[in-house]
gemmi code that builds the backbone of each chain (N, CA, C; Angstrom):
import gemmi

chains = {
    "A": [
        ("UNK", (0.840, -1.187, 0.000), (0.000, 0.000, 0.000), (0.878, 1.241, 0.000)),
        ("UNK", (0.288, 2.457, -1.108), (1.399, 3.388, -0.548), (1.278, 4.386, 0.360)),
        ("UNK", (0.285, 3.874, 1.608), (0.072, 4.906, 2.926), (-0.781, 5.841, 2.258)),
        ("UNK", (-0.641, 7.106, 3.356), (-1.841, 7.742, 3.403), (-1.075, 8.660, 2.143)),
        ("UNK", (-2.198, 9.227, 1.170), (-1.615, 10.259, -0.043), (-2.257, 11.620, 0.441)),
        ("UNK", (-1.668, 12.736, 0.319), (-2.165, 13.769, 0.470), (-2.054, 15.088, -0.682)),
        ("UNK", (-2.754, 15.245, -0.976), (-2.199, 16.625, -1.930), (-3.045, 18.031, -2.291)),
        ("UNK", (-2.464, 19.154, -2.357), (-1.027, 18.613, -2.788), (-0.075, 19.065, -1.337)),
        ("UNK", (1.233, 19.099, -1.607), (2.325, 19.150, -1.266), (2.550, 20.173, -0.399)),
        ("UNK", (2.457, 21.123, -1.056), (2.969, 22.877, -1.096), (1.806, 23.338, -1.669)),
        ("UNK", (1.009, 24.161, -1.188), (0.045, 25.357, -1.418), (0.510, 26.568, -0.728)),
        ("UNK", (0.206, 28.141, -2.045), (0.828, 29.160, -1.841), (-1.062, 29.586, -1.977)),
        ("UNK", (-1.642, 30.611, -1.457), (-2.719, 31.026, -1.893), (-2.969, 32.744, -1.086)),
        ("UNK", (-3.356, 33.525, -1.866), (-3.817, 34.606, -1.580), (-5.012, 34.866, -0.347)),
        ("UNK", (-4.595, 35.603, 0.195), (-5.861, 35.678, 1.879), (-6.841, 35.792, 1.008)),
        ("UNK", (-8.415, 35.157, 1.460), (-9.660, 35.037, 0.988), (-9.708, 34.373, -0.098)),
        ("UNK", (-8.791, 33.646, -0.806), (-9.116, 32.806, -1.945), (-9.542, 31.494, -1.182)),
        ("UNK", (-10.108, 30.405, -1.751), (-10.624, 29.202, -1.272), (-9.509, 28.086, -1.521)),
        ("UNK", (-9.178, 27.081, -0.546), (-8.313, 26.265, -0.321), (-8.928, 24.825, 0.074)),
        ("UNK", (-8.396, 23.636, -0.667), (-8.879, 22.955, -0.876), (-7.971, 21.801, -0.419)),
        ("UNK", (-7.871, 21.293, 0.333), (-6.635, 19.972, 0.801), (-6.782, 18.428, 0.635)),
        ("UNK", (-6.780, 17.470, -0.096), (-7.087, 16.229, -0.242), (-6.569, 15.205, 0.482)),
        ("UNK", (-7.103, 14.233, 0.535), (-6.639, 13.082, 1.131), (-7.033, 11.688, 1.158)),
        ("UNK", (-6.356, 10.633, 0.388), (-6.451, 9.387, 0.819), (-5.900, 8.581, 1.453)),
        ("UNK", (-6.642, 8.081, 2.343), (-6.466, 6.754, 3.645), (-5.887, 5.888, 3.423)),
        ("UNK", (-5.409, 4.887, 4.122), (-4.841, 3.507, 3.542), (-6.172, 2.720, 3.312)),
        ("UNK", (-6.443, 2.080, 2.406), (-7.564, 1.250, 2.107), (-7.790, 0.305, 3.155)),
        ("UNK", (-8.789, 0.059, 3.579), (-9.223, -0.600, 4.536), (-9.392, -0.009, 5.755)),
        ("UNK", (-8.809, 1.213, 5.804), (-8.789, 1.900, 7.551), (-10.309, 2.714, 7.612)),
        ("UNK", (-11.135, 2.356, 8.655), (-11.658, 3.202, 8.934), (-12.133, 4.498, 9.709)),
        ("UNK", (-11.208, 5.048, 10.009), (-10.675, 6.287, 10.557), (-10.146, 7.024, 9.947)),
        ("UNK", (-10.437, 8.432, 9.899), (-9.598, 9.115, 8.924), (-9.699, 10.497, 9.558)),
        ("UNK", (-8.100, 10.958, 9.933), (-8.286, 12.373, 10.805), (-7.590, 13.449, 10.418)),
        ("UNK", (-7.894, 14.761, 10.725), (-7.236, 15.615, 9.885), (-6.170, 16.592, 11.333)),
        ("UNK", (-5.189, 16.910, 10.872), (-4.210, 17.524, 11.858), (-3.746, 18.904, 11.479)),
        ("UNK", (-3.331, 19.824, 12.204), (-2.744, 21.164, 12.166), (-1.861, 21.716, 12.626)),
        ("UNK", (-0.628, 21.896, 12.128), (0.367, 21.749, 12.659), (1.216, 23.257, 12.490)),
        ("UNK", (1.617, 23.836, 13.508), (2.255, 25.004, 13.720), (3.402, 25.278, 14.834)),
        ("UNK", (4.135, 26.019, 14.527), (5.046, 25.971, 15.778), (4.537, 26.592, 16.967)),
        ("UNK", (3.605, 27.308, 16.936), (2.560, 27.853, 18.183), (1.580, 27.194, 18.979)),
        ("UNK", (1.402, 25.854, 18.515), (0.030, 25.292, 18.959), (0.841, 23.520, 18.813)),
        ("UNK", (1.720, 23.726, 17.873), (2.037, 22.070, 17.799), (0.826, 21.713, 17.275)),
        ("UNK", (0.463, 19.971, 17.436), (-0.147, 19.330, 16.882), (-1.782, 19.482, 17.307)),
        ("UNK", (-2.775, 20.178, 16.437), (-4.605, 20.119, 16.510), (-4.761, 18.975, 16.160)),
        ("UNK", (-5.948, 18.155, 16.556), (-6.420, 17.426, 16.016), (-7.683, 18.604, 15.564)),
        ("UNK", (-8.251, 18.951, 13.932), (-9.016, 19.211, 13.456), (-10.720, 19.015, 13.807)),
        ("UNK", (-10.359, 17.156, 12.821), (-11.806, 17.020, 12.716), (-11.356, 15.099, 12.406)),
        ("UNK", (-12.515, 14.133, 12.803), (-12.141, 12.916, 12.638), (-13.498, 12.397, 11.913)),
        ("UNK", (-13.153, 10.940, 11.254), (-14.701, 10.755, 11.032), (-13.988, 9.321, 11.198)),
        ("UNK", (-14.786, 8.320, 11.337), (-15.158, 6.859, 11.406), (-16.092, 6.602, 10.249)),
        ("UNK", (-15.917, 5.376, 9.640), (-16.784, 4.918, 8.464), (-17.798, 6.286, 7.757)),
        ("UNK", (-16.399, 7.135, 7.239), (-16.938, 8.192, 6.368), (-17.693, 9.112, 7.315)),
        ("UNK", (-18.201, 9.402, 8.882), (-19.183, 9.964, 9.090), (-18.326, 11.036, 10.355)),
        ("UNK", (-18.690, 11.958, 10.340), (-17.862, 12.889, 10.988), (-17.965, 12.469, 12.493)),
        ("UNK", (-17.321, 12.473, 13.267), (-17.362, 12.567, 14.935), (-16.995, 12.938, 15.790)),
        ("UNK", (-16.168, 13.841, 15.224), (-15.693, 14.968, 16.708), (-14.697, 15.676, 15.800)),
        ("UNK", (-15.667, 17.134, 15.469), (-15.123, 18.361, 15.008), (-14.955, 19.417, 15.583)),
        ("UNK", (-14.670, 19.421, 16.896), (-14.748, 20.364, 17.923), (-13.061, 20.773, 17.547)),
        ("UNK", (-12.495, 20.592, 16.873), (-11.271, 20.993, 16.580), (-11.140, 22.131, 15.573)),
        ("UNK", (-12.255, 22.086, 15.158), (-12.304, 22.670, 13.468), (-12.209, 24.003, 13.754)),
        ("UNK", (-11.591, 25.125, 14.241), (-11.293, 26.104, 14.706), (-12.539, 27.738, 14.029)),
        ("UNK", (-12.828, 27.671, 12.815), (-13.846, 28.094, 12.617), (-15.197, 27.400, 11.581)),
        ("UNK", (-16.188, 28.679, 11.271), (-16.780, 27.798, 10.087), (-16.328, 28.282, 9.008)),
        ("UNK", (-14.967, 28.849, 8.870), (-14.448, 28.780, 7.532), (-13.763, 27.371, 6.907)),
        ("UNK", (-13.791, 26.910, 7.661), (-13.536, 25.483, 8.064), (-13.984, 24.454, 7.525)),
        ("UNK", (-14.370, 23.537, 6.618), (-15.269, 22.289, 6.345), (-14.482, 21.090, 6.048)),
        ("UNK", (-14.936, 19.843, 6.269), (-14.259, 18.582, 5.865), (-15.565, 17.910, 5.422)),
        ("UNK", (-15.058, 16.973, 4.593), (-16.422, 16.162, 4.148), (-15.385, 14.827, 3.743)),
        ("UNK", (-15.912, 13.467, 3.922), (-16.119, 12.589, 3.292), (-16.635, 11.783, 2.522)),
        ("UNK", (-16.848, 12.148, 1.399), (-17.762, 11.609, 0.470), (-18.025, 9.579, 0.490)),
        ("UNK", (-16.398, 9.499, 0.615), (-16.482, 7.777, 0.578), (-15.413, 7.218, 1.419)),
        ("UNK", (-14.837, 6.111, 1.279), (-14.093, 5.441, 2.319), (-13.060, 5.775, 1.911)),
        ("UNK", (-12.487, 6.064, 0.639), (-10.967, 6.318, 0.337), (-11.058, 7.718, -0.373)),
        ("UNK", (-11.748, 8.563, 0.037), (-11.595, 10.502, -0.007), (-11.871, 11.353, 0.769)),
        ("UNK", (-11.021, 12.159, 1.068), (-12.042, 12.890, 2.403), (-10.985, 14.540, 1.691)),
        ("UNK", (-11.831, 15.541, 1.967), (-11.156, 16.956, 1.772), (-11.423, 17.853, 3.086)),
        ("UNK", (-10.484, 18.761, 2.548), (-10.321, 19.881, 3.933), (-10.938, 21.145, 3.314)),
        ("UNK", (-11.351, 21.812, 3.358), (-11.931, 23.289, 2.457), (-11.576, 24.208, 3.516)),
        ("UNK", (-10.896, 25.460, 3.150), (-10.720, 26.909, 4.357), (-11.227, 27.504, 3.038)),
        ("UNK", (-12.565, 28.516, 3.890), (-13.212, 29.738, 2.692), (-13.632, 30.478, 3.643)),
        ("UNK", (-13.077, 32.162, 3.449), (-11.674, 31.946, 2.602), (-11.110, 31.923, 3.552)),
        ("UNK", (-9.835, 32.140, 3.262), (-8.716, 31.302, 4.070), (-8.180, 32.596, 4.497)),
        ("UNK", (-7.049, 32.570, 5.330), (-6.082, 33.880, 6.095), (-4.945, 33.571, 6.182)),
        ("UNK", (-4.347, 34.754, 6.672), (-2.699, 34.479, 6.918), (-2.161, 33.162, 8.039)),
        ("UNK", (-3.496, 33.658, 9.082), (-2.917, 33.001, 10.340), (-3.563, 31.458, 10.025)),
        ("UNK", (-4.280, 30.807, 8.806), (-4.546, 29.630, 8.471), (-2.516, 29.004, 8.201)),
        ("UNK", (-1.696, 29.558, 7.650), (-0.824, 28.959, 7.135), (-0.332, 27.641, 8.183)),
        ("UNK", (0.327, 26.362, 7.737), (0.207, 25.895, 8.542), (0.746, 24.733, 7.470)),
        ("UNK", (0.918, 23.446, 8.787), (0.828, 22.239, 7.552), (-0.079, 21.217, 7.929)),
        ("UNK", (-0.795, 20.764, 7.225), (-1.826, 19.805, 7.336), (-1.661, 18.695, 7.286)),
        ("UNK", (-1.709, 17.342, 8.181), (-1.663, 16.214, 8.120), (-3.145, 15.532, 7.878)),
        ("UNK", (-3.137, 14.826, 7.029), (-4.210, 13.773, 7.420), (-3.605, 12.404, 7.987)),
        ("UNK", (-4.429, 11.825, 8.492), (-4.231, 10.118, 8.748), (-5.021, 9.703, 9.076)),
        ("UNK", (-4.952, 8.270, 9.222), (-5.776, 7.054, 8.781), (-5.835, 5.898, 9.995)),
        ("UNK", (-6.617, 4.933, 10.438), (-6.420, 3.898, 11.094), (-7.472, 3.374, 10.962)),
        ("UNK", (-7.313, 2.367, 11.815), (-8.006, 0.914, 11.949), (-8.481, 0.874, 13.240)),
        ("UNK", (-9.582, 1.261, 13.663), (-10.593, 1.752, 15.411), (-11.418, 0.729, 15.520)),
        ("UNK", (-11.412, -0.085, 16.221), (-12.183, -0.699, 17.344), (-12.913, 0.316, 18.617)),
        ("UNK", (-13.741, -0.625, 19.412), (-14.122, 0.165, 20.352), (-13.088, 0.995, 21.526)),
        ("UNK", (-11.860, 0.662, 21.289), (-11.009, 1.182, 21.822), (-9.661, 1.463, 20.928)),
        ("UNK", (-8.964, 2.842, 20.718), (-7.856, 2.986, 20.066), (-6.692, 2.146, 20.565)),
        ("UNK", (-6.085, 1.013, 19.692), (-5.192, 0.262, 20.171), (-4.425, -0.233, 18.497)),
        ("UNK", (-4.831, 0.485, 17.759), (-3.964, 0.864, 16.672), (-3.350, 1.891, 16.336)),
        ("UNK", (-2.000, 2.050, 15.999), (-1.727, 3.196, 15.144), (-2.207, 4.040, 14.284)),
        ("UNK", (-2.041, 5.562, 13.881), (-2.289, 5.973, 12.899), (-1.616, 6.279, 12.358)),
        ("UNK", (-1.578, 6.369, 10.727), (-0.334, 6.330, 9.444), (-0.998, 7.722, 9.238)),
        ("UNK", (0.221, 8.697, 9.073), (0.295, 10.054, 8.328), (0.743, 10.176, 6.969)),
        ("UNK", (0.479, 10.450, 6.399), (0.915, 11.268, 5.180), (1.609, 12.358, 5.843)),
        ("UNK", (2.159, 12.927, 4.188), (3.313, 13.642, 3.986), (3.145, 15.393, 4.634)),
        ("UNK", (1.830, 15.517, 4.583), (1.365, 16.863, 4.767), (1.277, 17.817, 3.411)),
        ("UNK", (0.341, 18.994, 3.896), (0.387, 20.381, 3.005), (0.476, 21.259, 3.759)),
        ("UNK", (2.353, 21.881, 2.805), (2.457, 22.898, 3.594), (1.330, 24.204, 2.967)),
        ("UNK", (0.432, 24.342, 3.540), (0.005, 25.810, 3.375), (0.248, 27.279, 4.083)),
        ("UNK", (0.576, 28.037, 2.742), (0.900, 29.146, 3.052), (0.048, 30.225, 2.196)),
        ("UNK", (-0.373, 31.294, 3.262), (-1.795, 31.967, 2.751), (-0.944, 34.024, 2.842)),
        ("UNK", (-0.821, 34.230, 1.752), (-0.144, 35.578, 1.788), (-1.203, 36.692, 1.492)),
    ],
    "B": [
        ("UNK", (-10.157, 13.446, 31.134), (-10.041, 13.324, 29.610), (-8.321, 13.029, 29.715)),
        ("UNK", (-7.829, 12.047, 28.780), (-6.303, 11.177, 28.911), (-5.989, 12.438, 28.231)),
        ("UNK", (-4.590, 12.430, 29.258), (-3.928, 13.879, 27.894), (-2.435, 12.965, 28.488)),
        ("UNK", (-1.026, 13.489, 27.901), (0.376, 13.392, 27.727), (0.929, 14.822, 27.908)),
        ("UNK", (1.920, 14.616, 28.543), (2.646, 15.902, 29.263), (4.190, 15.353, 28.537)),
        ("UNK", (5.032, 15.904, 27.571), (6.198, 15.781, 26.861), (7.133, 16.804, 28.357)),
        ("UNK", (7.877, 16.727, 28.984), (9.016, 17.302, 29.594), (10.268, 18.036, 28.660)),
        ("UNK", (10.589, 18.987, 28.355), (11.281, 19.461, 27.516), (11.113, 19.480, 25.961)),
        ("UNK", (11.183, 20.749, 25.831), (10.296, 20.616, 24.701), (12.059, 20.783, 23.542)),
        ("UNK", (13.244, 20.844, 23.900), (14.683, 20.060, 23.427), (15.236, 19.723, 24.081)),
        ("UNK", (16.052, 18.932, 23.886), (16.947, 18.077, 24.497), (18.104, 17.791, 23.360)),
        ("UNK", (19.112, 17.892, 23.983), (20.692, 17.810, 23.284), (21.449, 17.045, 23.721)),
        ("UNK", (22.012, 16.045, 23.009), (22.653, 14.865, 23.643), (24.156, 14.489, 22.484)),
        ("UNK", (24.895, 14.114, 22.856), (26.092, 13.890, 21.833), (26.323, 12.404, 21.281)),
        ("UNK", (26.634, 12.433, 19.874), (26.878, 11.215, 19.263), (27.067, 10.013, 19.988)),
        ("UNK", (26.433, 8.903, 20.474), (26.831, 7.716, 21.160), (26.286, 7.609, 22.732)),
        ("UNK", (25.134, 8.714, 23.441), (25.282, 8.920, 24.728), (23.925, 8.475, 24.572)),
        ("UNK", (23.723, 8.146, 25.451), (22.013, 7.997, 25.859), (20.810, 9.054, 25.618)),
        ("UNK", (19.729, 8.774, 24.902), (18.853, 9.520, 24.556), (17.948, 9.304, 25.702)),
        ("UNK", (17.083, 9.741, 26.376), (15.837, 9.765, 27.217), (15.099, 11.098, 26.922)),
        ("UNK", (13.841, 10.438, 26.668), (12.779, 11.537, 26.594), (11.085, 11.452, 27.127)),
        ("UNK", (11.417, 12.193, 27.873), (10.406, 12.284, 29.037), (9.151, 12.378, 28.371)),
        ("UNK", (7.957, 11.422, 29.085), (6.639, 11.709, 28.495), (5.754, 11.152, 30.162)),
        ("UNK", (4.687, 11.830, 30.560), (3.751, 11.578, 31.584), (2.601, 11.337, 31.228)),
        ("UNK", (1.898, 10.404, 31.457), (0.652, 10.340, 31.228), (-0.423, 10.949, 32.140)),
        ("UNK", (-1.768, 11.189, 32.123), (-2.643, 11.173, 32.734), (-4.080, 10.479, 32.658)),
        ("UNK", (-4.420, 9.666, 33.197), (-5.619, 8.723, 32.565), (-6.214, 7.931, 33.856)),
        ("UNK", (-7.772, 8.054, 34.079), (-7.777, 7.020, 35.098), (-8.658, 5.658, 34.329)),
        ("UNK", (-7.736, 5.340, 33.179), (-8.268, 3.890, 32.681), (-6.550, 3.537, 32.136)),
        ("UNK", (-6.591, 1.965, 31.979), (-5.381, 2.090, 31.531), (-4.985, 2.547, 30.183)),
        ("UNK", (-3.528, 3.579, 29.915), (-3.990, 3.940, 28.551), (-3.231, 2.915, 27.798)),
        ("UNK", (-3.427, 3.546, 26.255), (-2.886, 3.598, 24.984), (-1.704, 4.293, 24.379)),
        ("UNK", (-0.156, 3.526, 24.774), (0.113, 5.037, 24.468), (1.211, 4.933, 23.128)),
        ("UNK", (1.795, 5.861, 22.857), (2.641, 5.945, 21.291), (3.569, 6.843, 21.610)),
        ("UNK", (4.633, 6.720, 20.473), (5.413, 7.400, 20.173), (6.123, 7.477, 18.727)),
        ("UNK", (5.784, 8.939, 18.297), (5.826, 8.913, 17.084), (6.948, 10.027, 17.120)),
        ("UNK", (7.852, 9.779, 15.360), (8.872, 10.506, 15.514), (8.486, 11.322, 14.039)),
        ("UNK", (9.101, 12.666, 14.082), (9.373, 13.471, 12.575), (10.301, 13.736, 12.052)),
        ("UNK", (10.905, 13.557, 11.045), (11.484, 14.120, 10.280), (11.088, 15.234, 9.947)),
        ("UNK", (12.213, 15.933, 9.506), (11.938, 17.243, 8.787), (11.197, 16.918, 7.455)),
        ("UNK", (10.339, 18.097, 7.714), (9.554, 17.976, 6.263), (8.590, 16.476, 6.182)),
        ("UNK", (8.559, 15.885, 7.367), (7.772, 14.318, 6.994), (6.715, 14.567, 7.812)),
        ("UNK", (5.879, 13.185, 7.752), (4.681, 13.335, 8.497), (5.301, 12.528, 9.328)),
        ("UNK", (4.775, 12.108, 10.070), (4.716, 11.142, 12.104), (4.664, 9.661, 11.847)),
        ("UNK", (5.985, 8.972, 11.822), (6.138, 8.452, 11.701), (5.621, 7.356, 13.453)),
        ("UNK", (5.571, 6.197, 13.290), (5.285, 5.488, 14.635), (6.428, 4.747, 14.880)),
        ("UNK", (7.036, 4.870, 16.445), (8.306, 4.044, 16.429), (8.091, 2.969, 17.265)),
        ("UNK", (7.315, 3.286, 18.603), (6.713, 2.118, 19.344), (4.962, 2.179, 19.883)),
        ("UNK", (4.364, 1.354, 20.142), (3.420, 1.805, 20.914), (3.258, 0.812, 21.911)),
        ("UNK", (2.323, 1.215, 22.923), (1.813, 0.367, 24.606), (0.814, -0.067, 24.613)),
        ("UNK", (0.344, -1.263, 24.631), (-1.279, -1.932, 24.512), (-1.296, -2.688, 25.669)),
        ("UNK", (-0.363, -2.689, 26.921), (-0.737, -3.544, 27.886), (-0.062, -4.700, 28.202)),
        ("UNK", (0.378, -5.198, 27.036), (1.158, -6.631, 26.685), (2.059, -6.709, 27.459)),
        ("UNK", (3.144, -5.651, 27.371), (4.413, -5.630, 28.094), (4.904, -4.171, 28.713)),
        ("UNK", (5.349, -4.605, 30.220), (5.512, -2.884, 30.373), (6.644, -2.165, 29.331)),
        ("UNK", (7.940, -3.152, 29.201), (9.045, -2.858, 28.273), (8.742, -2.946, 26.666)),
        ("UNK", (8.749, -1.687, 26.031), (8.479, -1.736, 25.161), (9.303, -1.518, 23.403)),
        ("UNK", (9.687, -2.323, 22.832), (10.876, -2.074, 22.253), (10.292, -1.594, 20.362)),
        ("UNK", (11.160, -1.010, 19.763), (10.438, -0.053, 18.563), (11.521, -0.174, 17.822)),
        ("UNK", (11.296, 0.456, 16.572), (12.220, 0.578, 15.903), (13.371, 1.207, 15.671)),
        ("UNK", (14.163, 1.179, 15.094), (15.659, 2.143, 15.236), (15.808, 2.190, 16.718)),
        ("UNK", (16.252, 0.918, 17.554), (16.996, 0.939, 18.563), (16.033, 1.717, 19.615)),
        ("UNK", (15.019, 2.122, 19.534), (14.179, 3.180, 20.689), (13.667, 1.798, 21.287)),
        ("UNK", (13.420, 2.232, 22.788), (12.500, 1.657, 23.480), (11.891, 2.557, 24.287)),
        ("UNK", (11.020, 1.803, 25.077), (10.157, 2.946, 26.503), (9.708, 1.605, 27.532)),
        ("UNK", (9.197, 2.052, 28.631), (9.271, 1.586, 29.538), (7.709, 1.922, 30.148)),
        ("UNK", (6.635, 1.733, 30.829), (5.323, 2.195, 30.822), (5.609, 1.555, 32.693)),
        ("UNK", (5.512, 2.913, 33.032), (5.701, 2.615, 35.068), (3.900, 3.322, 35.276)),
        ("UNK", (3.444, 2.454, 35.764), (2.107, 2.739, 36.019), (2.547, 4.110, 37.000)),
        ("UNK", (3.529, 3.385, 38.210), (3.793, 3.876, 39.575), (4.262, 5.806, 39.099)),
        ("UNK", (4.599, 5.388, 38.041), (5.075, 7.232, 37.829), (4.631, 7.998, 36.932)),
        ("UNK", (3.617, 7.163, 36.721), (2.296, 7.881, 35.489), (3.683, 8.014, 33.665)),
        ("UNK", (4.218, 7.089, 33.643), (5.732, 7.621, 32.994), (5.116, 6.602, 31.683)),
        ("UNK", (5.868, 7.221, 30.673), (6.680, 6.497, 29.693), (7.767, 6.921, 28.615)),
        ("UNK", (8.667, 6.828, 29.091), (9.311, 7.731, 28.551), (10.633, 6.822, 27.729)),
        ("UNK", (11.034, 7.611, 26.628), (11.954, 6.503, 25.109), (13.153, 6.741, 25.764)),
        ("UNK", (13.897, 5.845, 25.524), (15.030, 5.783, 25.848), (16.078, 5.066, 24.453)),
        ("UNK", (17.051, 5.801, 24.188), (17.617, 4.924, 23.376), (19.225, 4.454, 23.893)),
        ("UNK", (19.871, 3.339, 23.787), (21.174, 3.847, 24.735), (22.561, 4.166, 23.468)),
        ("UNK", (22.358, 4.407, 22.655), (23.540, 5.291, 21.945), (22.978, 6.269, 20.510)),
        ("UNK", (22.811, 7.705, 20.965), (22.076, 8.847, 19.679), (23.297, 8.270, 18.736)),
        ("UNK", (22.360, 8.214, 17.210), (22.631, 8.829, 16.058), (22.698, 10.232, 15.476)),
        ("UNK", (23.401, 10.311, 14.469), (23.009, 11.601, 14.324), (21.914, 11.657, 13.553)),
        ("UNK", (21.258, 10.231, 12.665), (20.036, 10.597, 12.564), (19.203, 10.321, 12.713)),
        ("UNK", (18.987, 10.514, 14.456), (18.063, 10.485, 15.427), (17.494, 11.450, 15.367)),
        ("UNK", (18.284, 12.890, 15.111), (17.619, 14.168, 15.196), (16.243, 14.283, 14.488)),
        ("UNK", (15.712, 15.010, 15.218), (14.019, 14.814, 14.753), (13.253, 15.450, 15.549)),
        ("UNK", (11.892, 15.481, 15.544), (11.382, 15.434, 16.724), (10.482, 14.818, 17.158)),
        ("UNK", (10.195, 14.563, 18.191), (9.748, 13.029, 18.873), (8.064, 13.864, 19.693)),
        ("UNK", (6.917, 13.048, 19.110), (5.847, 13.169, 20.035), (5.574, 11.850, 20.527)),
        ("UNK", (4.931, 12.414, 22.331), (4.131, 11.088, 22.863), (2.212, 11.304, 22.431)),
        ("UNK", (2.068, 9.966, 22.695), (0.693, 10.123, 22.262), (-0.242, 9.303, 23.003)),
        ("UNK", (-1.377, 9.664, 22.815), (-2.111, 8.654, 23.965), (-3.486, 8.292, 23.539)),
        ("UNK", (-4.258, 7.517, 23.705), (-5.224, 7.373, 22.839), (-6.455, 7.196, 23.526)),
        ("UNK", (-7.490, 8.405, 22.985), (-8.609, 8.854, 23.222), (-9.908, 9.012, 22.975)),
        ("UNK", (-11.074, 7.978, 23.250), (-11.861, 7.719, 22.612), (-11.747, 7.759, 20.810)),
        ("UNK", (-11.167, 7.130, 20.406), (-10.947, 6.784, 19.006), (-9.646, 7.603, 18.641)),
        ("UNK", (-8.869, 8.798, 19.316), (-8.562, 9.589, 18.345), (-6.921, 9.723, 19.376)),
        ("UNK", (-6.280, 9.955, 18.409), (-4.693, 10.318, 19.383), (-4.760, 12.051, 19.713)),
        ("UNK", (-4.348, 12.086, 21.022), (-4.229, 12.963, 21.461), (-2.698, 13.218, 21.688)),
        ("UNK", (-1.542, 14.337, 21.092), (-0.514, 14.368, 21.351), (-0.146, 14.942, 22.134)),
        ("UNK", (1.292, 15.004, 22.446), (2.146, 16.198, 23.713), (2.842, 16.915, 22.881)),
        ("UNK", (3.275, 18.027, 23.295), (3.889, 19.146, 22.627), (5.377, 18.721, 21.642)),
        ("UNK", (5.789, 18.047, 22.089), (6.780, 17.197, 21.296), (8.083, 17.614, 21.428)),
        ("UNK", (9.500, 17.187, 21.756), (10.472, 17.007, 21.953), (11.591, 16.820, 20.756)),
        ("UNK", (12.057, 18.104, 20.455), (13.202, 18.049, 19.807), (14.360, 17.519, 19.795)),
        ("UNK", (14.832, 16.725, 19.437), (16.268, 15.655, 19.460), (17.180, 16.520, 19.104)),
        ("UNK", (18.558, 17.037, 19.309), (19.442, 17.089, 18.396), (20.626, 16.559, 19.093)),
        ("UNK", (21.247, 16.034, 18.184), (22.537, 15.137, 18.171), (23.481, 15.425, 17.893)),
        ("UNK", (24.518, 16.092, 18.926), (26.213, 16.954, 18.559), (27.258, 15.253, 18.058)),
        ("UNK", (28.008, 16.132, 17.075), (29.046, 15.133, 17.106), (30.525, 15.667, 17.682)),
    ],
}
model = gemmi.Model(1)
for chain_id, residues in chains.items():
    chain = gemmi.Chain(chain_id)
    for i, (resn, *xyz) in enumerate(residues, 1):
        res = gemmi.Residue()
        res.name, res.seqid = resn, gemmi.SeqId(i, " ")
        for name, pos in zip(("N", "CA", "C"), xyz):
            atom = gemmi.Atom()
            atom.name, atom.element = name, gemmi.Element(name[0])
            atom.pos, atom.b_iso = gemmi.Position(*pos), 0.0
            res.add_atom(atom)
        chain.add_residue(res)
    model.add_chain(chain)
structure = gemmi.Structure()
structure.add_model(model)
structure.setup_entities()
């Protein structure tokens, strides 16, 4: 498998333009979480969903904010519009949840976003 | 609510010396816990994790940790840094479905 894919890479975007972050899971995991990463705050957990369905977005810092999962192997991040102080790098990842976390979660590479 | 307390947020150690890096738990169930490392520019990699099995816990690239109920502890230990060990190291703990991290611990490795 080639782990979790994220893209893209590197995003440069103008304050108030719309930003769009992708991500696929490792196939078969059903967990899929989104992360925020800054040298001020270290690691957010965002927003998570289990079998595609959202469950604890109390992370999601505003409602410029949205994630959706359409299916088991896509999920996106949307900032509209977006700001300076959004810049950041975005992890998604993935696992395998039982009624209790006793698996790992696999990260992808991240997006660095940067909002000028 | 389980959270992880990282102790130093760097730590500097020289080529060949013992790495230790402090992590505390808080939880009144037994936890879940991890340790994940970064590279620059990478995402979070997993080097060991704690499910109960064994308090001694051994990982990859030479890391281990140790899970002391008695000191709410678990903290990595490696006994000779690389230099590319440098990184930085989060603990993690696991929380109704979701990892909850600690502020995370910078490695660097003098030669």
């Amino acid at each position: 498998d080639a782990g979790v894919i994220q893209s893209p890479r590197h995003e440069v975007t103008e304050m108030g333009q719309e930003v769009t972050l992708r991500c696929k899971p490792i196939s078969g995991h059903n967990s899929l979480f989104w992360y925020r990463q800054t040298m001020m705050r270290g690691l957010e957990l965002l927003i998570y969903f289990n079998n595609n369905v959202p469950i604890d977005d109390s992370g999601m810092p505003e409602d410029r904010f949205s994630a959706k999962m359409p299916n088991a192997s896509f999920s996106t991040l949307k900032i509209q519009p977006s700001e300076p102080r959004d810049s950041a790098v975005y992890f998604c990842a993935s696992s395998l949840t039982g009624p209790r976390l006793n698996t790992e979660a696999f990260f992808g590479q991240g997006t660095r976003l940067t909002v000028v | 609510a389980q959270s992880v307390t990282q102790l130093g947020s760097h730590v500097s150690v020289s080529e060949g010396a013992l790495v230790l890096l402090r992590c505390n738990y808080s939880s009144s169930v037994p936890p879940y816990l991890f340790w994940y490392v970064q590279y620059p520019n990478q995402g979070l990699q997993l080097l060991l994790k704690y499910t109960s099995a064994a308090t001694l816990v051994k990982g990859i690239n030479g890391f281990e940790a140790e899970f002391k109920k008695s000191e709410t502890s678990f903290h990595l230990t490696k006994p000779s840094a690389h230099m590319s060990d440098a990184a930085e190291y989060f603990c993690a703990t696991g929380q109704r479905n979701k990892l909850v991290f600690g502020a995370g611990t910078i490695l660097r490795v003098k030669s």
